[in-house]
N, C-alpha and C positions, 0 to 999 in steps of 0.2 A: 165195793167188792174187795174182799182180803186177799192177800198172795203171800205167800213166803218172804219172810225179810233177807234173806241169799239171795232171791229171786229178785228183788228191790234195789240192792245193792249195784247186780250187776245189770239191768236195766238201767239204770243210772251213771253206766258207765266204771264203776268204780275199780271193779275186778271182775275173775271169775267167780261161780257157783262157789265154788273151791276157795278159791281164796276169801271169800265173803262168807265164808264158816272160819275162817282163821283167824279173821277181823271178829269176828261178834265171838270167839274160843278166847280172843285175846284183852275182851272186857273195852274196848274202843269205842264200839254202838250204842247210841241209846236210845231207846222209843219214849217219848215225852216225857225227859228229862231224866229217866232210869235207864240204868245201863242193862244191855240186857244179852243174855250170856246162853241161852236158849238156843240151839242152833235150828231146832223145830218151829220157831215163834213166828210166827203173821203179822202183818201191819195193812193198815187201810191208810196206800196212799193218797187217798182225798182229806183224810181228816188227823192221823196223825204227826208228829215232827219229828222225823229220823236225823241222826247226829251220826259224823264219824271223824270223833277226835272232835267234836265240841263244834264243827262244823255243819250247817245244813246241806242233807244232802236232796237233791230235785233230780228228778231226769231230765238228761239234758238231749236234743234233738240225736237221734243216731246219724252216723256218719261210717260209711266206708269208701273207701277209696285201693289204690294197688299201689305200688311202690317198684319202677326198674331198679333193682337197687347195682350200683357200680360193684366190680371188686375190690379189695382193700376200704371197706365200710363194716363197721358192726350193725348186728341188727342189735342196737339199743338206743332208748332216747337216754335224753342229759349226754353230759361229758365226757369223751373217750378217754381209756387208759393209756400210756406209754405215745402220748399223741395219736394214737389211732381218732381215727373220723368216726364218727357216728351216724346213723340213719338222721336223727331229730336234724343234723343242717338242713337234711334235703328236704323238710316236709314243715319249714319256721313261722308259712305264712297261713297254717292250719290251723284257727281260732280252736275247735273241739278235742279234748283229750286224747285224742287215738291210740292206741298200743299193736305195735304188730303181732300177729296171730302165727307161732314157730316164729322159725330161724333160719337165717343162710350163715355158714359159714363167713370167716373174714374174706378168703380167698376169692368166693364163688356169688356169682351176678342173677339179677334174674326177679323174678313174683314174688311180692309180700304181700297179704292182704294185710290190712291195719285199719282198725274197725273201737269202737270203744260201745260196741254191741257184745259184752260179754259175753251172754247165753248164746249167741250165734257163734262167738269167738272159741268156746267150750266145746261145741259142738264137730267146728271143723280140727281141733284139736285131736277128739278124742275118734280112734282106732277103729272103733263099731263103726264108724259110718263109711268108713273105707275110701274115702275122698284121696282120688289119685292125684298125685303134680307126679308130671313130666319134664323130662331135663333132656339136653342135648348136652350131649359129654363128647370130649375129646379126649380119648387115653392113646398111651405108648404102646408103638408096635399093629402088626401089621394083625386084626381082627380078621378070619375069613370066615365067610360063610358056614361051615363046621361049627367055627368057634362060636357064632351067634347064635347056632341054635343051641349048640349046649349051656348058652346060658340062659336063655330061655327054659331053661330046667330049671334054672338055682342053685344054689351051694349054700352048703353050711359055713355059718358065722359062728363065732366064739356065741352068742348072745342067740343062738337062733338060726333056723332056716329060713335063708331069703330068697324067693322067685319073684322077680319082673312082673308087672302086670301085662307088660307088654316092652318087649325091643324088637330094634329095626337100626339094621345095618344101613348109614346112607352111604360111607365115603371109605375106603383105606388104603395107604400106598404103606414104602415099608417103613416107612417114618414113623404115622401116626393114624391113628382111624377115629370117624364122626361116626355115634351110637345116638340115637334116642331110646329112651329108658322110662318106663312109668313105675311107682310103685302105689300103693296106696297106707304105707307102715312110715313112720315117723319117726325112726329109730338114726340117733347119732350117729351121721357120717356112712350112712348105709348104702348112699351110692359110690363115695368111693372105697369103702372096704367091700363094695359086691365086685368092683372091678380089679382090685387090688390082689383078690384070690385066685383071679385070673390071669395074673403076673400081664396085667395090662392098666397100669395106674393111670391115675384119672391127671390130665395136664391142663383142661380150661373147664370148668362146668358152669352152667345155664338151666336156672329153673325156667321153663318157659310157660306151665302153666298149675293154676291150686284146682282143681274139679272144672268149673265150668269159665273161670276168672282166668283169661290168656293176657298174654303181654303184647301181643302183634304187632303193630309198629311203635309203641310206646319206646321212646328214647332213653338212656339209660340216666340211673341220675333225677328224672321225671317221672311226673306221679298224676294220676288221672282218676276222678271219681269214679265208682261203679256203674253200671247204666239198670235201669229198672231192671229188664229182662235178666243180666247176669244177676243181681242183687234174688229175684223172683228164683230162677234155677238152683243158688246155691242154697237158698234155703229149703227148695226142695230136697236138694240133696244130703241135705241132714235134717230132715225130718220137721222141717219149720213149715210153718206156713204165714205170707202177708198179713 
């Protein structure tokens, strides 16, 4: 059976949809010894030989797993810049390619899913599917009830209006106050410029969970395979099926 050579690509780990049109735009691919530049083109992986950059490429077993990832770490693999840490120390004894799926911040702790299931990884990326992560924020100043519901309305961002999926006042003295916060938008630093407008800047934050994928007693630092059930959910939740 034929499929989409993007679709090949990122089945195999390689990239996204997206970037596996970049790859075959950029003359790198080749299906049995021709380079093929076709972003429409098909391959039968039973019987053809796909290349990228002269290398075989096979599917390799999918793997996902979660990531607590600490503060002061990037979410990047390979080498950090300025000495900064990187994700890739914490995950060295992980035979399959994985790639985290978004980003945290350097400051900010909390869920990565990292997955070298592209088409899944495309998926929970992309906007349409509306896949909420929840954070537990600690911002400056003293949050009252008032003030929670009015942001439960939203405000205007330079880039847009942004409303909560859902927040919940847990804790506030006049120090500081504890928010949980959902949204389901992927948009740069959007939880703490949603706070920020609020002349209540954000002081600790914590992604605590990506759609159906929680962090719950997972240690920071440590990283834990999927279990079927969430693996099964989240692909329901973007449109996948086992």
């Amino acid at each position: 059976m034929k499929i989409r050579l993007n679709r090949y690509l990122s089945i195999c780990g390689i990239s996204s949809r997206r970037g596996a049109d970049n790859l075959i735009s950029d003359g790198v691919v080749s299906v049995n010894g021709k380079n093929e530049r076709n972003l429409g083109s098909t391959i039968d992986p039973d019987n053809d030989v796909i290349k990228v950059r002269g290398k075989i490429i096979k599917p390799e077993q999918n793997r996902y797993l979660i990531l607590n990832k600490p503060k002061l770490y990037i979410t990047a693999l390979g080498e950090g810049q300025d000495e900064k840490r990187t994700i890739q120390e914490l995950i060295t004894e992980i035979p399959e390619r994985v790639y985290p799926v978004g980003r945290l911040d350097y400051d900010v702790e909390g869920v990565i899913l990292l997955t070298n299931d592209g088409e899944l990884a495309n998926r929970v990326l992309h906007p349409s599917f509306e896949l909420k992560k929840t954070y537990f924020a600690i911002v400056k100043g003293n949050v009252s009830n008032a003030k929670s519901a009015q942001m439960a309305q939203g405000v205007e961002l330079e880039d847009g209006y942004a409303k909560p999926d859902s927040i919940k006042l847990i804790k506030a003295d006049k120090i500081s106050s504890t928010l949980e916060i959902s949204f389901h938008e992927g948009r740069n630093h959007l939880v703490k410029r949603f706070f920020a407008e609020f002349m209540h800047p954000v002081r600790q934050l914590r992604r605590m969970s990506v759609g159906p994928l929680s962090i719950g007693n997972l240690e920071r630092g440590r990283w834990r395979d999927i279990t079927s059930k969430e693996l099964k959910n989240l692909k329901k939740a973007v449109g996948l099926e086992n």
